[in-house]
N, C-alpha and C positions, 0 to 999 in steps of 0.2 A: 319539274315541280308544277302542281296545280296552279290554276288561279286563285282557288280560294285557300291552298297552305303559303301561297305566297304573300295574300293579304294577312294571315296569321302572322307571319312572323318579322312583318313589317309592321305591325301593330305592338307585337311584341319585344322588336328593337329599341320601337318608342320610348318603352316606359324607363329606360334610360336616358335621365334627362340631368335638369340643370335642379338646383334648389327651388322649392315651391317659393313666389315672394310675398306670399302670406298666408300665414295660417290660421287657420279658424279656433279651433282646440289647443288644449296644451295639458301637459301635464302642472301639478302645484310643485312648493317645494318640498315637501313629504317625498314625494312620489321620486323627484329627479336626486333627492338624496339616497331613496332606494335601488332606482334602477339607472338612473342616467351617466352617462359615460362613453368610452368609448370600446367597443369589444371586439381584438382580434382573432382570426382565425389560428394564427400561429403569433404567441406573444414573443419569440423568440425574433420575429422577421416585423418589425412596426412600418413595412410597404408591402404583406399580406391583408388579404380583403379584410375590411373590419363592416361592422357596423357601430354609427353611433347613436344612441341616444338624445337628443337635444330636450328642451321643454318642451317645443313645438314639432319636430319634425324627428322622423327615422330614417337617416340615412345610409348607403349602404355602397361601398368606394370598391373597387378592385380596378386597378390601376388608374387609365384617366378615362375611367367609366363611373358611372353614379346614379343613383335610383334616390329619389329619394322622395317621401311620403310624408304628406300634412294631415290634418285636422287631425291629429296627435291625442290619443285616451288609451287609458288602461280599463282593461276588462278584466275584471281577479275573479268571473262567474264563469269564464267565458265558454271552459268543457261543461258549465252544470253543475251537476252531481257527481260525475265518474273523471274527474282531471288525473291527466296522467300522472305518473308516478315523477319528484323534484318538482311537478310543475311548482311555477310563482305567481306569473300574471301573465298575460297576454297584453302587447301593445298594436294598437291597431291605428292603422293611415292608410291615407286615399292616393292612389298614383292614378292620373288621368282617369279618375273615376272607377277604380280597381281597387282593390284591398290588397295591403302590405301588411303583412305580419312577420313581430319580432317577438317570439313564445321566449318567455324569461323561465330557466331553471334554476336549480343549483342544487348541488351534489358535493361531494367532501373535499371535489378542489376550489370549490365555490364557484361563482354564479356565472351563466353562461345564458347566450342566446340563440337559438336556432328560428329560420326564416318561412315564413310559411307565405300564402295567400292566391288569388284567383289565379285561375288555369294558366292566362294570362301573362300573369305576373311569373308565378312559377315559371312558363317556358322560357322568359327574358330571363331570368337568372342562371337559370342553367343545373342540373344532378350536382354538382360541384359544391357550388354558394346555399344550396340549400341543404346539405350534406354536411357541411361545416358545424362546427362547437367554438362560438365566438363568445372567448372569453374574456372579461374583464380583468386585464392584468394589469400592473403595477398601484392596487392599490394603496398597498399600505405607502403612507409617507415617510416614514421612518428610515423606509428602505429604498437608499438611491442607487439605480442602476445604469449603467452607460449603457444607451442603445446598441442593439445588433445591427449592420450595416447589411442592407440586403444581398442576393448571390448576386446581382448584375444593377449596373450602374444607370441609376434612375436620372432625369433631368429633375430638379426642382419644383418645377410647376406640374409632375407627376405624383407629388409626394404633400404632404401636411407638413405642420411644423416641428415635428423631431426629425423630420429628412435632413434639416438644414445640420443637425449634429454629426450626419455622416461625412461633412466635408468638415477635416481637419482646422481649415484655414478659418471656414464661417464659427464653427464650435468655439476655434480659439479666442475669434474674437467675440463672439457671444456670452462666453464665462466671463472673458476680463469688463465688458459692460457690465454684467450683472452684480460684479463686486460680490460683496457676502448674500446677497440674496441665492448664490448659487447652491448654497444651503438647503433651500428650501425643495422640496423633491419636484415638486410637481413642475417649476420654473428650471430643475436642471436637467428635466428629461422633458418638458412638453409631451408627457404620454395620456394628460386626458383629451377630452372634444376637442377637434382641430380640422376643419375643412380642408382641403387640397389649394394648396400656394398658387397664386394669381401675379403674374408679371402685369404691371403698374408703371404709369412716366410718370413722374413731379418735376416740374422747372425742367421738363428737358434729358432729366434723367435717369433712367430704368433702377427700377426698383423690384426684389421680391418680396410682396405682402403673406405675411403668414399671421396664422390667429391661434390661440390654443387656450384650456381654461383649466381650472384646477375638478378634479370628477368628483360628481357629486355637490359642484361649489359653483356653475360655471358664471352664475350672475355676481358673485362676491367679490372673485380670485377670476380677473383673466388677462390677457394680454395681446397687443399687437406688436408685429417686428416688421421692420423694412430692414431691408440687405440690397445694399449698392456693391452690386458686384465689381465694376469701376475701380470702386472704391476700398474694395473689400472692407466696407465697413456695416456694422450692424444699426441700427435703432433702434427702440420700441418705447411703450409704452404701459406700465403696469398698472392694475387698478386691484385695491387690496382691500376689500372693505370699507370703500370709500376713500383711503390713502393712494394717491398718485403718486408714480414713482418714472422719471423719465429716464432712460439708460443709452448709452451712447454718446451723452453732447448732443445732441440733435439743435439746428438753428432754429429762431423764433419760427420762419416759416414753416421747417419741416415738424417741429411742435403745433403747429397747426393743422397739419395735415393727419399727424396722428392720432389726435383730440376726434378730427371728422371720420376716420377712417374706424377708431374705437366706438364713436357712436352707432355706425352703419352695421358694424357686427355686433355690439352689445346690447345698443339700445334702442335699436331697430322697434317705430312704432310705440316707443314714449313717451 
């Protein structure tokens, strides 16, 4: 290989990165009720590549890899005059000063997202991830569905928070925490916005941090969960419209932790 394809594609490695820790743009809540969420390639498999939508940021996971793109706007002009045929909007973000594109359709199975952006960017992604039809599935709430378990067996901190469902043991104890909240779809599948699970210590002892929100709601409706493996037990912390809701028993201290740990993801920068 040349020196200058090898400086490509070491550039191009790059733009797989960690979450931007702050972003300049964003979309309103109009917009994140229209488009935001989380959209996978195969809704059948929720540890296929997705992309999510956030207020701020487009991110974009295939296994424990991750791209993801700030100063976060829609462009509903973006083709002009001549937009493709389903187009909706185009959202557009900055990766290492590169363009990321998430072109929003939708068609009669409803709304879907295909990836576009700089040469770049395109060759870190790969014919594959940009080839994909990443749909927004499990919207309706009405309809509660028990996750598909992937074909091979992921670790935790590979996976966001409906992974934690594929383990028997964590699921079991997740429902009995949740009490009749398990009712509610989006808390008994975790299938909207949800970053990939982060192993954590408090007082000594390991913990997995998962985060997930309800689509289309994520500032209203979201939630944090610690899972002490130890322990096999769950916590979290639900926030519903301003209603707190703490699940598990959690001690005063570990009620602290999830109070800080809710702030960091939810209200990061208010």
């Amino acid at each position: 290989m040349s020196t200058h394809k090898r400086r490509y594609a070491a550039i191009a490695l790059a733009a797989w990165s960690v979450m931007p820790t702050r972003a300049i743009a964003a979309l309103d809540s109009d917009l994140m009720k229209m488009y935001g969420g989380t959209y996978l390639s195969d809704c059948k498999n929720l540890a296929s590549p997705r992309v999510t939508v956030f207020a701020q940021a487009l991110v974009v996971l295939k296994g424990n890899q991750r791209m993801a793109g700030n100063k976060l706007e829609a462009a509903h002009s973006y083709f002009g005059q001549s937009p493709p045929p389903k187009y909706q909007v185009a959202l557009l973000s900055e990766v290492s000063g590169m363009q990321l594109l998430g072109i929003v359709y939708r068609d009669a199975s409803g709304q879907y997202i295909m990836l576009d952006g700089d040469p770049k960017v395109r060759s870190s992604l790969g014919p594959a991830m940009l080839a994909y039809k990443y749909r927004l599935c499990g919207a309706k709430e009405s309809k509660v569905a028990e996750p598909t378990p992937p074909t091979r067996k992921y670790a935790l901190t590979e996976l966001s928070a409906p992974g934690l469902l594929y383990d028997a043991r964590i699921k079991s104890a997740y429902y009995q925490a949740l009490g009749a909240k398990r009712n509610l779809g989006w808390l008994a599948t975790l299938d909207g916005p949800s970053p990939t699970n982060k192993k954590i210590t408090i007082g000594g002892m390991e913990y997995i941090l998962a985060t997930a929100c309800k689509n289309h709601d994520c500032g209203d409706n979201n939630i944090v969960l610690l899972y002490a493996p130890a322990q096999g037990r769950i916590y979290g912390k639900i926030y519903e419209r301003g209603r707190v809701t703490f699940i598990g028993q959690p001690s005063a201290n570990l009620m602290l932790e999830l109070n800080r740990l809710w702030k960091a993801e939810w209200r990061q920068g208010r």
